[in-house]
MILUM-167686 format. One record per residue: z, x, y of N, C-alpha, C in turn. Coordinates in steps of 0.05 Angstrom, whole numbers, padded with zeros to 5 digits, always signed. Atoms other than C-alpha are relative to their C-alpha. Example, Ala and Ser with C-alpha at 12.3 -4.5 7.8 and 13.67 -1.06 7.14 Angstrom:
2
+00000+00018-00024+00156+00246-00090+00000+00018+00024
-00001-00016-00024+00143+00273-00021+00014-00015+00022
This chain:
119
-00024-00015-00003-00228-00086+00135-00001+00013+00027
+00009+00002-00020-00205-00065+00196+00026+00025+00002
-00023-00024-00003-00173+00012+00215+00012+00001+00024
-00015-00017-00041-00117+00029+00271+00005+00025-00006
-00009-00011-00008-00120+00088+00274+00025+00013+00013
-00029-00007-00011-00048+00130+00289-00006+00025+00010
+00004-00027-00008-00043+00199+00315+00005+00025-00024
+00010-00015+00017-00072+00262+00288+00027+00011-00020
-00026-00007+00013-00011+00288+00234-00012+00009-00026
+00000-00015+00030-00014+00337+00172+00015-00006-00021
-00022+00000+00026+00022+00321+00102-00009+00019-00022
+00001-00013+00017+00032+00369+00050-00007-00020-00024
+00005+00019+00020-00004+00333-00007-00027+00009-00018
+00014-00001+00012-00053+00321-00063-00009-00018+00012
+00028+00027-00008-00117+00284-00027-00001-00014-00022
+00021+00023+00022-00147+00263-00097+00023-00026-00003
-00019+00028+00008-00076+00227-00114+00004-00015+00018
-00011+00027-00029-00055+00197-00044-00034-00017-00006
+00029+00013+00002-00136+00173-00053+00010-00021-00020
-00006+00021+00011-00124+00135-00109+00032-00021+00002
-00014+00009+00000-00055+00114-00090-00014-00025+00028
+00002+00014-00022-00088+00090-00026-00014-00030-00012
+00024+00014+00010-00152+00063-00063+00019-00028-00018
-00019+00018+00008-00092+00019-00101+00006-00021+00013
-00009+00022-00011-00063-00016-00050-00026-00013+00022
+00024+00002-00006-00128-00023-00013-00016-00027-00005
+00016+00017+00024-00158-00058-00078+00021-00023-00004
-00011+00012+00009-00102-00094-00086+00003-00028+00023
+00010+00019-00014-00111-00126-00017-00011-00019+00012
+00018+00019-00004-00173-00148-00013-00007-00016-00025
-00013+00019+00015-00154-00180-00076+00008-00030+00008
-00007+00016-00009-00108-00218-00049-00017-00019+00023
+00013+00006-00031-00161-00241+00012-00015-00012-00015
+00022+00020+00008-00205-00270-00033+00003-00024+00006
-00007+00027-00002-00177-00342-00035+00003-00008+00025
-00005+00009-00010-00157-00344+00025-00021+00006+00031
+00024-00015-00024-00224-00307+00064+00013+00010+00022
-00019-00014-00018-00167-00271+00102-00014+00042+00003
-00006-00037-00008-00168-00192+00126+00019+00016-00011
-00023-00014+00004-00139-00129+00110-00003+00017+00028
-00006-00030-00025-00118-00073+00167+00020+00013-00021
-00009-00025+00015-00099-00010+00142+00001+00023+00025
+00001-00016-00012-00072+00036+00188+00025+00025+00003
-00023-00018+00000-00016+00089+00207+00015+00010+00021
-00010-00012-00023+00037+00115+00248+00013+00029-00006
-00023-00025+00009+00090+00174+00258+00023-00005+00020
-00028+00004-00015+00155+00175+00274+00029+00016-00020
-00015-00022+00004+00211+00222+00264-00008+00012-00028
+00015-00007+00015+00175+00260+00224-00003-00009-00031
+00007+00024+00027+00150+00210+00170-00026-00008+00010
+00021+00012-00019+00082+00195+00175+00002-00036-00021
+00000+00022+00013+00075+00115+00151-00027-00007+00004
+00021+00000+00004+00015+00091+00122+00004-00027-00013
+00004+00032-00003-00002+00012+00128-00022-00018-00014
+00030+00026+00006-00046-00045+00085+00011-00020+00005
-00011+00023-00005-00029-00109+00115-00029-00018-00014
+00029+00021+00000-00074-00176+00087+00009-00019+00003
-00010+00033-00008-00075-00238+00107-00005-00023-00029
+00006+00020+00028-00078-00269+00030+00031-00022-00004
-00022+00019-00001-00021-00317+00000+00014+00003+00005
-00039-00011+00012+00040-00264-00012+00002-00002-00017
-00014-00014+00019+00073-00242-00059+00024-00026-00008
-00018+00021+00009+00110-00305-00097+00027+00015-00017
-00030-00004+00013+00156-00266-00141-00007+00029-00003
-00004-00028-00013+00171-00195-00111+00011+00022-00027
-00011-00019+00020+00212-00173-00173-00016+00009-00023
+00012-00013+00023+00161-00152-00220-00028+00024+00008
+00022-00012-00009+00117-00116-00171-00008+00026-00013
+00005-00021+00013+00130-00046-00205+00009+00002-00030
-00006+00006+00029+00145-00065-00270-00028+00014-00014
+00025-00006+00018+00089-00029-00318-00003-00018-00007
+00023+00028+00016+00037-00073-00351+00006-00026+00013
+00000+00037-00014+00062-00135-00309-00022+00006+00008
+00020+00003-00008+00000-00165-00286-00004-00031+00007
+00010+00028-00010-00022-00227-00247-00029+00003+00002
+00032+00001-00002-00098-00210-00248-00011-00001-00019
+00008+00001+00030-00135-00234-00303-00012+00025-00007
+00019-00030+00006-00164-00166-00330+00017+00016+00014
-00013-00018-00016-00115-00130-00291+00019+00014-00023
-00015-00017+00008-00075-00071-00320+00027-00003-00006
-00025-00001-00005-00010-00075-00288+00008+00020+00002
-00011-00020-00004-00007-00004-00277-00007+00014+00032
+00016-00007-00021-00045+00005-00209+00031+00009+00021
-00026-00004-00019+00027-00002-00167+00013+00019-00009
-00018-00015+00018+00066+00033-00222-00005+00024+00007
+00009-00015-00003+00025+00088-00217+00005+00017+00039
-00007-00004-00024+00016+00088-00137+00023+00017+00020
-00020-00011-00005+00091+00097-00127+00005+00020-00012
-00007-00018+00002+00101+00144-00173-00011+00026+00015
+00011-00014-00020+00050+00187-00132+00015+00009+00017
-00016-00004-00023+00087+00177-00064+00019+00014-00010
-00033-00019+00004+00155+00200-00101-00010+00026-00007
-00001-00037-00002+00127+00259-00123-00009+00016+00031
+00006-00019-00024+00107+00282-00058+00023-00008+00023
-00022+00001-00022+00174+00258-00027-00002-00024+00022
+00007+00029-00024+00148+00193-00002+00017-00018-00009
-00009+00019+00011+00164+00122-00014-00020-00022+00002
+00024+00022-00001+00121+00054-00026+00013-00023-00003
-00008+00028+00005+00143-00012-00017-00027-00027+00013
+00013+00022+00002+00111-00082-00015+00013-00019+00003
-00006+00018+00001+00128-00140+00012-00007-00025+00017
+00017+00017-00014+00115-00210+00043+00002+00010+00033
-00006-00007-00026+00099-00204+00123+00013-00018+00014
-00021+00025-00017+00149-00235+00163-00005-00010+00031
+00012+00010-00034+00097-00243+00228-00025-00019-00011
+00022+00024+00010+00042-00276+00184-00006-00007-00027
-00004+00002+00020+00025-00298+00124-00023+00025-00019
+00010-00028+00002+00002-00243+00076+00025+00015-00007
-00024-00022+00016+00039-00177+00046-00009+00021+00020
+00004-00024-00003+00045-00105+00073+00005+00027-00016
-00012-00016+00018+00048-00045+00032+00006+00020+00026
-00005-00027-00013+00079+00016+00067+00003+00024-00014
-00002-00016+00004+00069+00076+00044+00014+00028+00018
+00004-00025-00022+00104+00142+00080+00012+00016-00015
-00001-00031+00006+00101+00214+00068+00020+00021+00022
+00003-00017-00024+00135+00269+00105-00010+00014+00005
+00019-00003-00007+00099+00300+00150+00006+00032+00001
-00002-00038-00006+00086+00387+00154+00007+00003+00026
-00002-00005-00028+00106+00419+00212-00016+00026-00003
């Protein structure tokens, strides 16, 4: 895995939950990387005051986008189906948002997470 670093920025938040929201898409990454012995980067920016928070991996993509936050859906054998579910609801309570989808510079998904940021 591989961090960029963004510039220094404060969000009003619960560490433990953004943790496991992070630890979510993270896991869900290098998931995807298995098959394909691809990378993840995980990094962040800011911009009008939003900070955005990045897992790109270089795995297959995301074949069928519409069931991503669906509870209990699951494509991982042993998998839950609540890891995303969960995730987003996180971000919304703290006024964020989370999306997922294929990358349109390589092959692979990105999740974006962003928060706004304290002043």
């Amino acid at each position: 895995m591989v961090v960029r670093p963004g510039p220094l920025v404060t969000v009003q938040a619960d560490g433990d939950q953004l943790e496991q929201a992070l630890i979510n898409l993270i896991r869900n990454a290098a998931d995807a990387v298995v098959e394909t012995d691809g990378g993840v980067v995980v990094g962040w920016t800011c911009e009008r005051g939003w900070l955005e928070l990045f897992v790109e991996d270089d795995g297959l993509g995301i074949a069928n986008t519409a069931n991503l936050f669906v509870p209990f859906f699951t494509t991982k054998p042993g998998g839950s189906g609540i890891g995303l579910v969960l995730s987003r609801q996180i971000v919304e309570a703290h006024g964020g948002t989370l999306t997922l989808e294929n990358r349109a510079d390589a092959r692979g998904c990105v999740g974006r997470l962003r928060l706004p940021v304290t002043r």
